[in-house]
C-alpha positions in Angstrom: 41.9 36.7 -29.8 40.8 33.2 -31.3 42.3 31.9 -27.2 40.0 34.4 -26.2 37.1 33.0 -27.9 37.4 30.1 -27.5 37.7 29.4 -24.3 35.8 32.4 -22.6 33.1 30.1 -21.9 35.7 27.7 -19.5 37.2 30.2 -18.1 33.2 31.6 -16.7 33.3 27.2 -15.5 36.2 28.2 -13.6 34.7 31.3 -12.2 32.2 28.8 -10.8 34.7 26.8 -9.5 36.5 29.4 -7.8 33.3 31.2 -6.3 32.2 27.5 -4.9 35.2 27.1 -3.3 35.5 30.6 -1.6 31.6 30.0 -0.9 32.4 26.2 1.0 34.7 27.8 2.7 33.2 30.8 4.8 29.9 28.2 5.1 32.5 26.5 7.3 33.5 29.2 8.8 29.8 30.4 9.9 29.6 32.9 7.3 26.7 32.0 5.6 25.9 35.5 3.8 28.7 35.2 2.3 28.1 31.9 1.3 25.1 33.4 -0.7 26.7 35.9 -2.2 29.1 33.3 -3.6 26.5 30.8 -5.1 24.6 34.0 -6.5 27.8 34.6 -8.6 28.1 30.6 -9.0 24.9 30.5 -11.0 25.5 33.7 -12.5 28.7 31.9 -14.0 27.2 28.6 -14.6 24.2 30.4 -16.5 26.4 32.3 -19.1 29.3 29.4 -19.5 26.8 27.2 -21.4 25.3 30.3 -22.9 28.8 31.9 -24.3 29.8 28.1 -25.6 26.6 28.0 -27.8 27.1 31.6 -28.8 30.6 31.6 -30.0 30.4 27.6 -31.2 33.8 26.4 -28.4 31.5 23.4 -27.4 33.7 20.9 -25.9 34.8 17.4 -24.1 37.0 20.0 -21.9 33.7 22.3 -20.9 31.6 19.6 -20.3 34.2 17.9 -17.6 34.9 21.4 -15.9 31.4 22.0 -15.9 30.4 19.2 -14.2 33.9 19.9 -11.6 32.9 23.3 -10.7 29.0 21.8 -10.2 30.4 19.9 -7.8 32.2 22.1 -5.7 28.9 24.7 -6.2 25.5 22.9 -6.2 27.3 19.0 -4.7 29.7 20.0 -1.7 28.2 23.5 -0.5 24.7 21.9 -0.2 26.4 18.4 1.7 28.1 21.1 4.0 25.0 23.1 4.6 23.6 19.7 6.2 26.5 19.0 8.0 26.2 22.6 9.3 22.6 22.3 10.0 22.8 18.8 12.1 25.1 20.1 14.3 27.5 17.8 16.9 26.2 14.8 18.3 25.9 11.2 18.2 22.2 10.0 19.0 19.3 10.0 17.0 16.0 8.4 18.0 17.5 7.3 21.4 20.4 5.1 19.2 24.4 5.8 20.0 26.2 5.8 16.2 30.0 5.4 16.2 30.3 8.9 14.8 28.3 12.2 14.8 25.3 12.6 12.8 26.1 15.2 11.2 28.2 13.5 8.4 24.8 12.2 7.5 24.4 15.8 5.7 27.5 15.1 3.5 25.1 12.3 1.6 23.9 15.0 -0.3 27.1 15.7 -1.9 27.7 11.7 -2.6 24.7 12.1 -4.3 25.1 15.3 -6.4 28.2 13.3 -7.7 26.4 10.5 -9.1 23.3 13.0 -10.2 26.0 15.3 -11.8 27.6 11.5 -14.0 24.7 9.7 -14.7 23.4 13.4 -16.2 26.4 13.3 -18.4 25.7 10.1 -20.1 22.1 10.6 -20.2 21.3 11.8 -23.8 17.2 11.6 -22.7 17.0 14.8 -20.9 16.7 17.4 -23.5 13.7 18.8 -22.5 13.3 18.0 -18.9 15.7 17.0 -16.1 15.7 13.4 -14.7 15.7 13.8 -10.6 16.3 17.3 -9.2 19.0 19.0 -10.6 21.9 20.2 -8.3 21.4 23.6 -8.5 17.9 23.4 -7.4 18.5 21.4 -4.7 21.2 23.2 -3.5 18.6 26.7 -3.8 16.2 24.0 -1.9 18.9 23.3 1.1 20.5 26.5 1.5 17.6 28.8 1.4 15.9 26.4 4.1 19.2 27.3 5.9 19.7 30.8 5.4 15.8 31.9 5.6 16.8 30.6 8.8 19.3 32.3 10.2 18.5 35.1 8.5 14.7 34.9 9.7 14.3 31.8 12.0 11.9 30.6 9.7 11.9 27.1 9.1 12.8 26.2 13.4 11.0 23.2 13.5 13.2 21.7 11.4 16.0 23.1 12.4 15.6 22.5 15.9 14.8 18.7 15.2 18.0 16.3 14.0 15.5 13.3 12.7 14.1 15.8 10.3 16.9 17.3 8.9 18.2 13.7 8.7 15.1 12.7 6.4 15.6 16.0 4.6 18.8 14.6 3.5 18.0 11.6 2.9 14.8 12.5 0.9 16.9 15.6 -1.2 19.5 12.5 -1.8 17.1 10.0 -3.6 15.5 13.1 -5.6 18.5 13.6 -7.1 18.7 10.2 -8.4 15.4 9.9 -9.0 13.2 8.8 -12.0 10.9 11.7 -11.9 10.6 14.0 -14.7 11.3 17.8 -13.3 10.8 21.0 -15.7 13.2 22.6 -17.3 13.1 26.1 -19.3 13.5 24.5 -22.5 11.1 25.5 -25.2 9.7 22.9 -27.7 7.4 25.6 -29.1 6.2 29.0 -29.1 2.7 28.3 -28.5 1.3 28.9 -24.9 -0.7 25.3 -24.7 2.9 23.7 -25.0 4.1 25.7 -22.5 1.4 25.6 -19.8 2.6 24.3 -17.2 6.1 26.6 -17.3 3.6 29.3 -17.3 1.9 28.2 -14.5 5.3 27.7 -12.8 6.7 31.0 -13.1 3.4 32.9 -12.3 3.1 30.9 -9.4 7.1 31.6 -8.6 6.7 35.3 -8.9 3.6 35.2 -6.1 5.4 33.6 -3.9 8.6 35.5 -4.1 6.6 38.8 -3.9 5.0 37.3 -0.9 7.5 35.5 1.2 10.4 36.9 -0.2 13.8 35.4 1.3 11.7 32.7 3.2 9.9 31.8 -0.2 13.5 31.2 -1.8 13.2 27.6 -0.6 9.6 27.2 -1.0 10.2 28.4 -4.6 11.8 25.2 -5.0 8.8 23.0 -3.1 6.7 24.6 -5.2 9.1 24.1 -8.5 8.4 20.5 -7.3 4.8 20.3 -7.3 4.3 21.7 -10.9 6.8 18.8 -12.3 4.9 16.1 -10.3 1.5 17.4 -11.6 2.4 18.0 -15.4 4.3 14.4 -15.1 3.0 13.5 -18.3 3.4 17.3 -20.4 7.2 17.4 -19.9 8.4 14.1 -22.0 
């Protein structure tokens, strides 16, 4: 029972893991709803791994490294495939020849999740707030942009244009990395004038969810954007 216990919460990681991998695989294979589904249960898993640790007090080196694996696989690879996906073959961009198609330019995100995903785990700052766009987000960000599409064709100027989804990539990259402070559901207090601009963000989530539904998915996460830049100075 005490096995049970105490490592309930790594084997949810692995769930992550497993669902990531089974997700980065029909992505690959064209089929993106499936792809969904997977990262649904992903997050789902990587919600309640953290949450069972603190419960049942199995914090631990061993979780933290798996976590950060499965994250990986989930919110790093299956977000660098969805780019590679979305750019398509071909070898010019902007009237230039490159020695290889321009659609391994889309697999930067998931260079860049890595070293968002290790410099996290060493950073002992972000407590309250997250550092750079967490991978997660971004990966709700990339996808949804991807699947609104296909699923609606929202979103076709970008997908019809390679230079865009190129600076998409290359933008989502450096926001991982980034300096700038982006919310996080933590609570300091209890009192609403600490929590303003949360508030704010999930009123303003819930309208445009309502509204836009699977197309606001991704603009969810624009939006999610916005609030952090504006209340810079409210989430240290």
């Amino acid at each position: 029972m005490n096995f049970i216990k105490n490592n309930l919460a790594n084997l949810l990681t692995l769930g992550n893991l497993f669902s990531g991998c089974v997700g980065a695989i029909h992505l690959i294979l064209g089929d993106y709803q499936t792809t969904a589904i997977c990262l649904i249960l992903s997050s789902i898993f990587d919600f309640f791994d953290g949450f069972v640790a603190r419960a049942v007090h199995s914090n631990s080196n061993l979780g933290l490294q798996l976590d950060s694996l499965a994250d990986m696989v989930s919110f790093g690879l299956i977000p660098g495939l969805t780019m590679y996906a979305a750019l398509g073959p071909g070898n010019e961009l902007l009237g230039l020849h490159f020695p290889f198609e321009i659609k391994y330019i889309g697999l930067l995100v998931t260079v860049f999740s890595c070293l968002r995903l290790a410099i996290f785990n060493l950073d002992e700052e972000q407590r309250y707030y997250f550092k750079g766009l967490n991978t997660p987000t971004n990966t709700v960000l990339l996808f949804g942009l991807y699947y609104a599409f296909k699923e609606t064709n929202a979103f076709s100027f970008l997908f019809e244009s390679p230079l865009l989804l190129v600076l998409l990539t290359i933008l989502t990259s450096w926001l991982l990395i980034s300096p700038i402070k982006m919310m996080a559901m933590k609570f300091k207090s209890k009192k609403l004038k600490d929590n303003y601009p949360k508030a704010v963000l999930v009123i303003g989530g819930i309208a445009i969810l309502a509204i836009f539904q699977i197309v606001g998915i991704p603009m969810l996460v624009i939006y999610y954007i916005l609030v952090s830049l504006v209340f810079q100075k409210q989430l240290g």
